[in-house]
N, C-alpha and C positions, 0 to 999 in steps of 0.2 A: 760501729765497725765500718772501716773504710769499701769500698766497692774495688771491681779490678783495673778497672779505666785509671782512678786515682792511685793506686800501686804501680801500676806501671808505668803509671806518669811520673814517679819518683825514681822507677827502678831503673827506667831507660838509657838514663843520664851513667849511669854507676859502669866501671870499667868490665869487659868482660870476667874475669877474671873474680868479681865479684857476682856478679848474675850468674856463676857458673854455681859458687858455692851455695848460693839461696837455694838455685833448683840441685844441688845435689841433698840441702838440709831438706826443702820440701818435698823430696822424690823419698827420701830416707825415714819422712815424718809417714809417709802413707802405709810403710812397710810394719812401721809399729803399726798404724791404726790396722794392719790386716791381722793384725797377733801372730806373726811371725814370729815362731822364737826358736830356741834349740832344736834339732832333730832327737828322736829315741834312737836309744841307741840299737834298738831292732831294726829301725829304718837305714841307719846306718851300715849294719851288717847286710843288710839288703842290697844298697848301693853300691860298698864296695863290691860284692860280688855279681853284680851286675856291671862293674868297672872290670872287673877281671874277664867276664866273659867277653866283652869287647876286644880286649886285649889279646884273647885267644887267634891264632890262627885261623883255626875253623874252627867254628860256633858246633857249639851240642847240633845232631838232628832232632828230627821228631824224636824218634824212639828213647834218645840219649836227652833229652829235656823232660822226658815222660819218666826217666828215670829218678832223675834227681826232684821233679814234683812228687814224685810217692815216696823218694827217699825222707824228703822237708815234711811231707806231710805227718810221715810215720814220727819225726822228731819232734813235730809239734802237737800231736794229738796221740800218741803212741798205740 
């Protein structure tokens, strides 16, 4: 196995354009190694409705966030 003095003494030379693509294939390889993969689709549903809350004008209050966590709960634990 080569060391990284010797890779970069070969890669230095290569056009931008090509060093871009290695570190986007190497940046892309690490993303596997983290087992990155699908989301659930729970998580999903989570998000978008955390995307929608955003979107809202004015955000839930307290009390109006207290509601929909007992609303969620009761759906998910009945």
């Amino acid at each position: 196995m080569r060391d990284q003095t010797t890779i970069w003494g070969e890669v230095s030379d290569w056009p931008p354009e090509q060093r871009r693509a290695l570190a986007v294939h190497l940046l892309r390889s690490l993303e596997q190694d983290k087992g990155i993969g699908p989301v659930s689709r729970e998580r999903q549903q989570a998000l978008q409705q955390l995307i929608g809350i955003w979107k809202t004008q004015q955000p839930p209050d307290d009390e109006q966030a207290e509601q929909i966590l007992r609303k969620e709960r009761m759906k998910k634990y009945g």
